[in-house]
TORKE-856987 format. One record per residue (C-alpha): residue in three letters; chain; x, y, z. Coordinates in nm, 2 decimals. Example, Ala and Ser with C-alpha at 12.3 -4.5 7.8 and 13.67 -1.06 7.14 Angstrom:
2
{resn->ala	chain->A	px->1.23	py->-0.45	pz->0.78}
{resn->ser	chain->A	px->1.37	py->-0.11	pz->0.71}
***
This chain:
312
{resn->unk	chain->A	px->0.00	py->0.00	pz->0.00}
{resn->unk	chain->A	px->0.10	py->0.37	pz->-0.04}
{resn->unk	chain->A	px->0.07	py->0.48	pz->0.35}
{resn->unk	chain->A	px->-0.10	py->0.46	pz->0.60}
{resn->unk	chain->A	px->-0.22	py->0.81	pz->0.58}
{resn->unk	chain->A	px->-0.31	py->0.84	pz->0.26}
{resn->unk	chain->A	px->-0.65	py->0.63	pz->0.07}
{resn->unk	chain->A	px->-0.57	py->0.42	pz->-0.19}
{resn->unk	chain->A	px->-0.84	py->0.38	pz->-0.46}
{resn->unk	chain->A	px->-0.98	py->0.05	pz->-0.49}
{resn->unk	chain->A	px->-1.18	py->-0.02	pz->-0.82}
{resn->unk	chain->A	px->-1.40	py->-0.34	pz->-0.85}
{resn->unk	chain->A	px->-1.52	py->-0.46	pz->-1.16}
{resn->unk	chain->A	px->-1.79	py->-0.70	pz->-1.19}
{resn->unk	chain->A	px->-1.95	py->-0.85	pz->-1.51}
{resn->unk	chain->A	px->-2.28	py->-0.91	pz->-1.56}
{resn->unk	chain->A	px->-2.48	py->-1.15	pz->-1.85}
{resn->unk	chain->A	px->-2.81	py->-1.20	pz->-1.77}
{resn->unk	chain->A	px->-2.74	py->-1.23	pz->-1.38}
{resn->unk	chain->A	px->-2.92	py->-0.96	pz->-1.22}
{resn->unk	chain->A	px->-3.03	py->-1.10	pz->-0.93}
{resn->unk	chain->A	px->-2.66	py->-1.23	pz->-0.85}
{resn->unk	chain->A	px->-2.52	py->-0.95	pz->-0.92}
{resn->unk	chain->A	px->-2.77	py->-0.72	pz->-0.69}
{resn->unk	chain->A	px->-2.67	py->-0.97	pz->-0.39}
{resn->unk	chain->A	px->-2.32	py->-0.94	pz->-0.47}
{resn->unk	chain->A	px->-2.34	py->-0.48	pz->-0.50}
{resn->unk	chain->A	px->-2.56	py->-0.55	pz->-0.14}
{resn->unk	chain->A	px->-2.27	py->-0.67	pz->0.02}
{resn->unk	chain->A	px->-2.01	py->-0.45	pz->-0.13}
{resn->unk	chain->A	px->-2.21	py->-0.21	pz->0.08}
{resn->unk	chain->A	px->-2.13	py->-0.37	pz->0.43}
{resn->unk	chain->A	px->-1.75	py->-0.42	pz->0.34}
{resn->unk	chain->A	px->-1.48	py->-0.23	pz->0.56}
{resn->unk	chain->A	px->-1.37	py->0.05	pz->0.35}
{resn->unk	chain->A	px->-1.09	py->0.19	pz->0.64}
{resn->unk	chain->A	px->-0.84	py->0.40	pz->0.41}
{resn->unk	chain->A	px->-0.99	py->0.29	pz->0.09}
{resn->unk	chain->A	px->-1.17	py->0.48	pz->-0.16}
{resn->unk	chain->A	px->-1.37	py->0.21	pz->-0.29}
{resn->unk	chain->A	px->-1.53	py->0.27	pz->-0.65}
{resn->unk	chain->A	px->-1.75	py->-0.04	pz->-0.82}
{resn->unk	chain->A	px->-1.80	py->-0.07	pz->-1.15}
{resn->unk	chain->A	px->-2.04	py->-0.30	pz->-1.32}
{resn->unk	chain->A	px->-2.02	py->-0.36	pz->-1.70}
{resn->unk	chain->A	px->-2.34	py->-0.50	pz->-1.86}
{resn->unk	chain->A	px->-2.21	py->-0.78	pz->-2.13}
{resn->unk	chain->A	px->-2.51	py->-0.76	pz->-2.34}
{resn->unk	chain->A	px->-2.75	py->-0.87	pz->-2.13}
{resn->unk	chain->A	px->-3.10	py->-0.93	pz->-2.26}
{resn->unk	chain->A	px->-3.31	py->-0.89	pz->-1.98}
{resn->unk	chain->A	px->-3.33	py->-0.61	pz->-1.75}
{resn->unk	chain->A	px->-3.04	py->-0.61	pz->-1.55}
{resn->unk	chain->A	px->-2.95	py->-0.27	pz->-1.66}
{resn->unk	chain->A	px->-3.26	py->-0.12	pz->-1.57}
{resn->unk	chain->A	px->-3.23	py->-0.34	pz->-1.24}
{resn->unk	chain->A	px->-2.89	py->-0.26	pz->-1.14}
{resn->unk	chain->A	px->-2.93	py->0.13	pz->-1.17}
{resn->unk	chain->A	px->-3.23	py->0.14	pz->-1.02}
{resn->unk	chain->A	px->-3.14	py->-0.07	pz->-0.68}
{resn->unk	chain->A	px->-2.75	py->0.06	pz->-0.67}
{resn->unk	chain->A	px->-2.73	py->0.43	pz->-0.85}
{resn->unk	chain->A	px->-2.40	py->0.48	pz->-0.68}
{resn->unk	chain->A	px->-2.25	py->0.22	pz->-0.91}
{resn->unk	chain->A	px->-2.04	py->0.29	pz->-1.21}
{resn->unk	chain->A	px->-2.23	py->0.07	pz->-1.55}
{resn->unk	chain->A	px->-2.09	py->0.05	pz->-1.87}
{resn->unk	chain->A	px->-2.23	py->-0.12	pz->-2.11}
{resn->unk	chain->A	px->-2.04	py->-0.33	pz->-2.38}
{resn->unk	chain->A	px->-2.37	py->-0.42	pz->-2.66}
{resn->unk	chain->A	px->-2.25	py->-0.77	pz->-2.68}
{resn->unk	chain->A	px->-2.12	py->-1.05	pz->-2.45}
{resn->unk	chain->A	px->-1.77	py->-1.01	pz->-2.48}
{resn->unk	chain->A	px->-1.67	py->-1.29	pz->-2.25}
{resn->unk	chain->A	px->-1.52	py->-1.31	pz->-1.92}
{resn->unk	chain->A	px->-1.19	py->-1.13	pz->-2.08}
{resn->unk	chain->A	px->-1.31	py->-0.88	pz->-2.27}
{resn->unk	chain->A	px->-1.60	py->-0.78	pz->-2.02}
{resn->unk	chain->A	px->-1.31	py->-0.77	pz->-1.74}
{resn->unk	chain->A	px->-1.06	py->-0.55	pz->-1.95}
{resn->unk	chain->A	px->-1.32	py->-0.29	pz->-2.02}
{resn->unk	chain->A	px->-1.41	py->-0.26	pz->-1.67}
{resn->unk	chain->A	px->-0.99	py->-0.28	pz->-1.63}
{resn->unk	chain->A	px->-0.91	py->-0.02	pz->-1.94}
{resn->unk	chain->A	px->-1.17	py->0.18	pz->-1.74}
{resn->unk	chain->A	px->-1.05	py->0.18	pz->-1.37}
{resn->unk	chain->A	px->-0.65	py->0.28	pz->-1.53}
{resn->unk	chain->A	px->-0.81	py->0.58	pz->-1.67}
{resn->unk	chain->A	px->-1.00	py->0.68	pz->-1.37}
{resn->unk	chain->A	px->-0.67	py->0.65	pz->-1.12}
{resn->unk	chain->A	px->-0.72	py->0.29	pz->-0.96}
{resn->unk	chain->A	px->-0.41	py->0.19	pz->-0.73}
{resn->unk	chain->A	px->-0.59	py->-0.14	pz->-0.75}
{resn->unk	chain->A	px->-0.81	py->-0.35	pz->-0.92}
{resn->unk	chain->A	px->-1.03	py->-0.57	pz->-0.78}
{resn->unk	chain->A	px->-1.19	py->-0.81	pz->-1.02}
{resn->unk	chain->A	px->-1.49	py->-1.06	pz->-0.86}
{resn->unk	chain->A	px->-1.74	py->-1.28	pz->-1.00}
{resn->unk	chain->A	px->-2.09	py->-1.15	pz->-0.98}
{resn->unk	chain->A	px->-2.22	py->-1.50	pz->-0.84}
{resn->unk	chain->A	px->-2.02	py->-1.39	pz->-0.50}
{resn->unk	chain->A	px->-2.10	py->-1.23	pz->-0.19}
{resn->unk	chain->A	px->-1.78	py->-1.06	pz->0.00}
{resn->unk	chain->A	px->-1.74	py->-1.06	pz->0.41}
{resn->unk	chain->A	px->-1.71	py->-0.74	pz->0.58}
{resn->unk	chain->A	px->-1.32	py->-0.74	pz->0.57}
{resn->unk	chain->A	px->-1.29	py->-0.91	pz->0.21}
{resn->unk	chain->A	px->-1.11	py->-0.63	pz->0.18}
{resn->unk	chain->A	px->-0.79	py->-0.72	pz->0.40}
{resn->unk	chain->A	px->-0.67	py->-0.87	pz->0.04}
{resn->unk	chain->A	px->-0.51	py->-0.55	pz->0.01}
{resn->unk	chain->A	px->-0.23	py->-0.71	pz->0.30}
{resn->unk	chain->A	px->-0.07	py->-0.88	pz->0.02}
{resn->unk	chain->A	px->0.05	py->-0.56	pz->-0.11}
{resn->unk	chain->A	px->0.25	py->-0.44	pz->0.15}
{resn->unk	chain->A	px->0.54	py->-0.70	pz->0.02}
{resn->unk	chain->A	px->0.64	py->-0.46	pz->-0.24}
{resn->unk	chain->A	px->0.67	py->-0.73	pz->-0.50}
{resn->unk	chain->A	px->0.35	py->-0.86	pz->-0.51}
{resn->unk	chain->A	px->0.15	py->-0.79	pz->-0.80}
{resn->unk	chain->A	px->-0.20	py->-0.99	pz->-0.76}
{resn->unk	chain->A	px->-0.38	py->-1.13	pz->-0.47}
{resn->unk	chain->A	px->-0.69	py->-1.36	pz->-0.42}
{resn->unk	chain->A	px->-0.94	py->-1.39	pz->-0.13}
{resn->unk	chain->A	px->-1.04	py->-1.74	pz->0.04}
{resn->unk	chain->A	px->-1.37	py->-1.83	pz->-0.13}
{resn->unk	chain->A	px->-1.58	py->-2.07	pz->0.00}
{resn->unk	chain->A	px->-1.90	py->-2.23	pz->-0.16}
{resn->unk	chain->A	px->-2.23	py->-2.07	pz->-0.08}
{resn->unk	chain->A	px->-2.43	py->-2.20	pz->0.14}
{resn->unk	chain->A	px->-2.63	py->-2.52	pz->0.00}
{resn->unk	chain->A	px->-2.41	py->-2.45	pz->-0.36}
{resn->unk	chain->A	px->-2.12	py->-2.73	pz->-0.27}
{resn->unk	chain->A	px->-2.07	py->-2.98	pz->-0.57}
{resn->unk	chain->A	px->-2.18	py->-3.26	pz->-0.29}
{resn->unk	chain->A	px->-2.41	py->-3.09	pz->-0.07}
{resn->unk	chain->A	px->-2.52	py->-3.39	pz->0.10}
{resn->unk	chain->A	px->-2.18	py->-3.46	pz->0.24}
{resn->unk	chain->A	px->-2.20	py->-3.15	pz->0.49}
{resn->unk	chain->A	px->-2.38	py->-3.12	pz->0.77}
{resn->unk	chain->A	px->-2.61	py->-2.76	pz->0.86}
{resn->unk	chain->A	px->-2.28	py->-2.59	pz->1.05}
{resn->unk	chain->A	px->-2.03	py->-2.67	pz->0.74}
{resn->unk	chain->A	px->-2.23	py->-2.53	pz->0.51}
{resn->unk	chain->A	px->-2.10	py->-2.20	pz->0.50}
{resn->unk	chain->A	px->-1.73	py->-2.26	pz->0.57}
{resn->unk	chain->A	px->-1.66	py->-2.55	pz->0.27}
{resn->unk	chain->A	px->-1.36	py->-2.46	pz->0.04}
{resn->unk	chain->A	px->-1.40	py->-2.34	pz->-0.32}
{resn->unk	chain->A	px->-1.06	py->-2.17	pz->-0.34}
{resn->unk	chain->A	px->-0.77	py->-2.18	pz->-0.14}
{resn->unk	chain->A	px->-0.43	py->-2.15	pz->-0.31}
{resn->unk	chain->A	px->-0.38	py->-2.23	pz->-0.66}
{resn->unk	chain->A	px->-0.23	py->-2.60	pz->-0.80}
{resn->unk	chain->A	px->-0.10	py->-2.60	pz->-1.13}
{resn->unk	chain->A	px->0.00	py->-2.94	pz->-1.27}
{resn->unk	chain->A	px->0.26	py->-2.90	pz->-1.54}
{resn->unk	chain->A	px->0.32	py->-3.27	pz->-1.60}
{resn->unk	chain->A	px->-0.11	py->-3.26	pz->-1.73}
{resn->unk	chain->A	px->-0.12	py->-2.86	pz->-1.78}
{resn->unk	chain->A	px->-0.41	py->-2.85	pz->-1.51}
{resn->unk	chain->A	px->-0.52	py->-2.59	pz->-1.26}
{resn->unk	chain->A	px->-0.71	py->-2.68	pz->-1.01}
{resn->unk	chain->A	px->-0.83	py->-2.52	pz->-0.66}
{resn->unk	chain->A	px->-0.67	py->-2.61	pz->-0.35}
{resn->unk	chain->A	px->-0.82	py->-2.74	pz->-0.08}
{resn->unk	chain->A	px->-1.17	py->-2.75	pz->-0.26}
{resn->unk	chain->A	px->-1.45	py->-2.94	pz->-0.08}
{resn->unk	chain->A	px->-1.30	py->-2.98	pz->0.25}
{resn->unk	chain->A	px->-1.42	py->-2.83	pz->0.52}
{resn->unk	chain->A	px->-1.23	py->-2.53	pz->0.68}
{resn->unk	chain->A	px->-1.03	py->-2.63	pz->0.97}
{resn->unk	chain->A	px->-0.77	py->-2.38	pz->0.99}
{resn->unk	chain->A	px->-0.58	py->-2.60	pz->0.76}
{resn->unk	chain->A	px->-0.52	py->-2.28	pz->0.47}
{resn->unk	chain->A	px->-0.49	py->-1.98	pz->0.71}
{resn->unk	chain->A	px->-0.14	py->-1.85	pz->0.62}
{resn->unk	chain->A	px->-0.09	py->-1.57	pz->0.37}
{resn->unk	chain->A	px->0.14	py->-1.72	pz->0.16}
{resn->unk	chain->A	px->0.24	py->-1.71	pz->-0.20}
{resn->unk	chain->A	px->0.05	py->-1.94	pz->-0.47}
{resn->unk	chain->A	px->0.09	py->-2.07	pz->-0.86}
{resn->unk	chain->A	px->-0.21	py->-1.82	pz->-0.96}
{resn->unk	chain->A	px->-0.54	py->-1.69	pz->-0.85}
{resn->unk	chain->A	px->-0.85	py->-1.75	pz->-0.95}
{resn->unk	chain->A	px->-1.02	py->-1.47	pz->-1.16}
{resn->unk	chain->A	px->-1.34	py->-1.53	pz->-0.91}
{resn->unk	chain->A	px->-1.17	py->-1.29	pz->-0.66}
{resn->unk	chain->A	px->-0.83	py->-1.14	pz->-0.82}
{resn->unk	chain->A	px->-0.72	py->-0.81	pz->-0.73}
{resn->unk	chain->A	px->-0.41	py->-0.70	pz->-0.90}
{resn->unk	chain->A	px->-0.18	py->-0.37	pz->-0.84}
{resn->unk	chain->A	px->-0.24	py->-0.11	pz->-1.14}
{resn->unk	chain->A	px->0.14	py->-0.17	pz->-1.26}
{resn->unk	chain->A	px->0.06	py->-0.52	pz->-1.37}
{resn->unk	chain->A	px->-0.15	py->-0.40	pz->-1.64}
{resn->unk	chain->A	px->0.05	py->-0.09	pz->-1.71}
{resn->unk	chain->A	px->0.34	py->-0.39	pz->-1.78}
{resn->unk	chain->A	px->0.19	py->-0.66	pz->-1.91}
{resn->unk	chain->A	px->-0.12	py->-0.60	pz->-2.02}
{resn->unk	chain->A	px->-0.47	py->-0.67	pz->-1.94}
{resn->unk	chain->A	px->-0.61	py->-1.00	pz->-1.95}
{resn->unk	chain->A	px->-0.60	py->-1.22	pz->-2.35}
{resn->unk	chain->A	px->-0.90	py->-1.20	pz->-2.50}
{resn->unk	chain->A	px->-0.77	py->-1.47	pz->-2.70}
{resn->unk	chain->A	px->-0.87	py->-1.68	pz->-2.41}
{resn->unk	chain->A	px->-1.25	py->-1.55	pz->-2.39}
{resn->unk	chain->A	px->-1.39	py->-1.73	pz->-2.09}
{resn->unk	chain->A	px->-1.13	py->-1.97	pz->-1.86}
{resn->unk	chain->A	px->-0.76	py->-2.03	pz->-1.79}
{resn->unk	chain->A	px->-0.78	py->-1.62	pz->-1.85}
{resn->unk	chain->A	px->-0.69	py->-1.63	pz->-1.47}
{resn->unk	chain->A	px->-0.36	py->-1.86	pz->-1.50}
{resn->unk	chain->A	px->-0.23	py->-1.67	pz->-1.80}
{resn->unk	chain->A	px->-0.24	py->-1.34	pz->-1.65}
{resn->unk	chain->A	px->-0.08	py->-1.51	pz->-1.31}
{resn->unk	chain->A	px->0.17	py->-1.66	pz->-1.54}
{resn->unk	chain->A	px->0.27	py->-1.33	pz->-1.73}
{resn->unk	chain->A	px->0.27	py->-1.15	pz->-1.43}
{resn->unk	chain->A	px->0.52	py->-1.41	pz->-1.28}
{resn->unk	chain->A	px->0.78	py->-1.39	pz->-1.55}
{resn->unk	chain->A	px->0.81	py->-1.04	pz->-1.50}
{resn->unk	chain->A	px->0.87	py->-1.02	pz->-1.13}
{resn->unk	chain->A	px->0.55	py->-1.05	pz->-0.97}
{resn->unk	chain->A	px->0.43	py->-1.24	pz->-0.68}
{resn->unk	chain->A	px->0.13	py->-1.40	pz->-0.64}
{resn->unk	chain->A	px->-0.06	py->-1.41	pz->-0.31}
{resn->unk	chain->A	px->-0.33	py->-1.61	pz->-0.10}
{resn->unk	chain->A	px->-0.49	py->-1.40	pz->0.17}
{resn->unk	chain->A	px->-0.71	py->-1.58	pz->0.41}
{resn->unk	chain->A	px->-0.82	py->-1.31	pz->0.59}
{resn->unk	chain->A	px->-1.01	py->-1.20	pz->0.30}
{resn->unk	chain->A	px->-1.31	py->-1.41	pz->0.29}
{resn->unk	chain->A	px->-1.57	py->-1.47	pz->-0.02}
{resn->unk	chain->A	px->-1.89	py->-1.71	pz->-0.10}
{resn->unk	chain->A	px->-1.89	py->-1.80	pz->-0.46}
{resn->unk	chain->A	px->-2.24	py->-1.94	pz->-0.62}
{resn->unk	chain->A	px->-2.05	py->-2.18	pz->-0.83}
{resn->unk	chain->A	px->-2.06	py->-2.16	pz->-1.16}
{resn->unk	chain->A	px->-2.40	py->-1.93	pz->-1.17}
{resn->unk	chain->A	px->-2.29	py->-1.71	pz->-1.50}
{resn->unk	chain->A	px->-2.19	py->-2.00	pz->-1.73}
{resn->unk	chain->A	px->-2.42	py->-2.25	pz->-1.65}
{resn->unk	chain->A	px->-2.31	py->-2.46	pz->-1.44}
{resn->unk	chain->A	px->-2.05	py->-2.72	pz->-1.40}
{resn->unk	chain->A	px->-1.99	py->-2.99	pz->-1.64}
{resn->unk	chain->A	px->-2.14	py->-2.82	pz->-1.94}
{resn->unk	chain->A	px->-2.07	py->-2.80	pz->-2.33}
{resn->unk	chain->A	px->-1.98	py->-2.41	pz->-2.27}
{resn->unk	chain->A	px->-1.72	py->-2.53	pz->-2.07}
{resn->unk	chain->A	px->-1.61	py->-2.83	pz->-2.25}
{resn->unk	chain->A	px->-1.52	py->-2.64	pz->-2.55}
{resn->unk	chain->A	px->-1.36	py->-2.35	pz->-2.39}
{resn->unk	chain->A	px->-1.13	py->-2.54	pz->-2.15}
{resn->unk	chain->A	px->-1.02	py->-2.82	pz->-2.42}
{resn->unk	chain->A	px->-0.96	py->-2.53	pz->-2.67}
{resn->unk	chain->A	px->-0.76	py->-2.31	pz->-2.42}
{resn->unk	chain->A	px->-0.60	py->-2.59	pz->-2.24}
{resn->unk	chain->A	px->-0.40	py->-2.57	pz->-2.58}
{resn->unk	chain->A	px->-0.31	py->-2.22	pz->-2.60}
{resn->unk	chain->A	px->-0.17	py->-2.17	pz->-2.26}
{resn->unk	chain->A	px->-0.03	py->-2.51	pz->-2.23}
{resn->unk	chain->A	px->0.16	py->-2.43	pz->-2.63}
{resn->unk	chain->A	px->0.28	py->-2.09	pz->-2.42}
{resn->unk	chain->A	px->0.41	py->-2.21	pz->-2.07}
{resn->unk	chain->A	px->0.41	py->-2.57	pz->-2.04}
{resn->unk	chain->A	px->0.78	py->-2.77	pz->-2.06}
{resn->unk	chain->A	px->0.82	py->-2.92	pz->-2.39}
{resn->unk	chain->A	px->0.72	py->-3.27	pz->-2.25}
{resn->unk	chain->A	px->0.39	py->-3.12	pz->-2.14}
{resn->unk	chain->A	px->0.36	py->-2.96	pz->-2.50}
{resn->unk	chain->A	px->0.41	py->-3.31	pz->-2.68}
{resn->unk	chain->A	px->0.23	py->-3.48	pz->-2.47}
{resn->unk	chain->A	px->-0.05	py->-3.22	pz->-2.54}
{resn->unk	chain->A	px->-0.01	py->-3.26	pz->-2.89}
{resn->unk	chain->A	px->-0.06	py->-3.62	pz->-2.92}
{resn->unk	chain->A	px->-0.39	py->-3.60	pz->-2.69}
{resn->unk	chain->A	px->-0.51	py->-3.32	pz->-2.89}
{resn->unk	chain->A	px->-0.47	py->-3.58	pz->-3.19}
{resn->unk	chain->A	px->-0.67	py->-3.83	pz->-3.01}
{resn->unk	chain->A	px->-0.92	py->-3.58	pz->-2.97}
{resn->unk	chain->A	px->-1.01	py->-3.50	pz->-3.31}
{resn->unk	chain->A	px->-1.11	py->-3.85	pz->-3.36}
{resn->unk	chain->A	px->-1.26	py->-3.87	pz->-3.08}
{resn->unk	chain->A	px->-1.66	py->-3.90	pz->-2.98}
{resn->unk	chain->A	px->-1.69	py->-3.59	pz->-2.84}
{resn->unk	chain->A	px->-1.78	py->-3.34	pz->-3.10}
{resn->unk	chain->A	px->-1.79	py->-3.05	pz->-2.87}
{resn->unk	chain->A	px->-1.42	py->-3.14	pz->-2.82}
{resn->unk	chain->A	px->-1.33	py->-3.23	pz->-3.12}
{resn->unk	chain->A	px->-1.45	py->-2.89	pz->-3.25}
{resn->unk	chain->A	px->-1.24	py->-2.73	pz->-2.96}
{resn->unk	chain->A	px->-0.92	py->-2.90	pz->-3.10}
{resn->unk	chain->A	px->-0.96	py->-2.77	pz->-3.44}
{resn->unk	chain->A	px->-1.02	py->-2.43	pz->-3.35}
{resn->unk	chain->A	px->-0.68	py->-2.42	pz->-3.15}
{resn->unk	chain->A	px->-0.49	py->-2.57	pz->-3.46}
{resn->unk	chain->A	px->-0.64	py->-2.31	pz->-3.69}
{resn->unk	chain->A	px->-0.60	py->-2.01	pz->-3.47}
{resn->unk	chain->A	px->-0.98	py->-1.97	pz->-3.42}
{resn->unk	chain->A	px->-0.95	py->-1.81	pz->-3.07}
{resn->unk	chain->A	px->-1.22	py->-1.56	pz->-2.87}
{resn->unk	chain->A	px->-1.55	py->-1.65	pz->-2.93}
{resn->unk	chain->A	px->-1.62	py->-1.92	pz->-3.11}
{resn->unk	chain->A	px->-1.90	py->-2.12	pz->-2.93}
{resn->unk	chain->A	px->-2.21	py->-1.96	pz->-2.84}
{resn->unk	chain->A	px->-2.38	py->-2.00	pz->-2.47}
{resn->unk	chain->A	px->-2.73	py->-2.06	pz->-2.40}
{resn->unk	chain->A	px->-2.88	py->-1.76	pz->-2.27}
{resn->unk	chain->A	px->-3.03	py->-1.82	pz->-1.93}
{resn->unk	chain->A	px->-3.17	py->-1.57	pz->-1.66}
{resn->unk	chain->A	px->-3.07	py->-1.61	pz->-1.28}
***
């Protein structure tokens, strides 16, 4: 941070597709946060919705910032409007999060992670909502609540996987050290301003996921650390703006971009093991796939396979 005397401007940018209703829970509890020696500015940008989330948002929260983009530019390119935005307007930092979340009262204690002068992005510990946990039925009525969806970053460079730390267990104290990580998850990622002044904002190549771990992994090559904060504590409605788990949406997006930021950062074992298995793929049985692998080969990035609209 700068000093302790001095307010450092915090800019949040959420996206919204069709997700009012998330989004106004999410804005509601910006509202409680602790704001001591922040200047906290929220911006929302509209990704072409077509309902009235617009209309909605405004009217319920008139102190927030909406831009609207006309079209659903994707995770990436409705995050580096808000982004491009926040840069011009002054942000020290930039505090990207999910609309599907709802953030404690001290979420914003993320901002601990900047006093190391090196770091460059930080991520909060996100639980599952409440009754929203991929196994529900596994938890009784007091763990609800308190069950993992982020905490720490794995990246598995022998596969080129990222996966979530610590996900589905219950919190026991077990991930309560602020502590460096392989990258954070875009759900809750705030980042210091000079990131994107030196590498950019996030590749709208990517479109929607692995967005997050490319913009960790740039940021790490030039001299940035990455940090977990536990203190900072946020509920994530899993999956609420894409669908839901284990869809087509994210079949094709993930296969396809698996490729692209395994071809960029993976060791050349990982990229020829890759290879082959993106081989196998195109004769595979899984059209959705198959499609995915083709696209990579011939460059076909941003978007290239259209989600189902859906209200929330």
């Amino acid at each position: 941070m700068k000093t302790t005397h001095t307010q450092v401007r915090v800019f949040v940018v959420i996206v919204n597709w069709n997700g009012k209703n998330d989004t106004l829970t999410c804005l509601s509890s910006l509202l409680s946060i602790n704001k001591e020696k922040v200047r906290l500015h929220v911006i929302v940008v509209d990704n072409g919705s077509t309902d009235d989330s617009v209309r909605g948002i405004q009217e319920k929260h008139p102190w927030v910032k909406m831009l609207t983009t006309g079209e659903n530019l994707g995770f990436t390119g409705g995050n580096n409007a808000g982004i491009r935005y926040a840069l011009r307007e002054g942000a020290d930092y930039i505090w990207l999060l999910n609309n599907d979340t709802i953030v404690d009262k001290d979420a914003l204690s993320i901002l601990r992670a900047f006093e190391d002068p090196g770091a460059g992005i930080a991520g909060s510990k996100i639980y599952f909502a409440p009754g929203k946990e991929y196994h529900k039925d596994r938890y009784s009525q007091s763990e609800r609540g308190k069950v993992f969806w982020y905490a720490g970053g794995i990246i598995d460079w022998a596969n080129m996987y990222a996966s979530h730390r610590g996900v589905d267990a219950v919190d026991e104290g077990q991930y309560d050290r602020l502590e460096q990580t392989p990258f954070i998850t875009g759900c809750s990622m705030m980042a210091r301003r000079g990131v994107f002044e030196k590498i950019g904002v996030l590749d709208d190549r990517l479109y929607l996921y692995l967005e997050d771990v490319d913009i960790c992994l740039r940021a790490k090559r030039h001299g940035f650390s990455l940090w977990y904060v536990p203190s900072s504590i946020v509920w994530h409605v899993n999956a609420g703006s894409s669908g839901g788990a284990g869809n087509p949406l994210q079949d094709y997006y993930i296969t396809r971009n698996r490729l692209l930021v395994g071809f960029r950062w993976a060791p050349i074992r990982t990229k020829a093991a890759l290879l082959r298995e993106a081989v196998r793929m195109l004769s595979g049985p899984h059209p959705i796939k198959r499609k995915a692998v083709l696209d990579a080969f011939l460059g076909k990035w941003g978007k290239q396979y259209e989600p189902k609209k859906h209200k929330n």
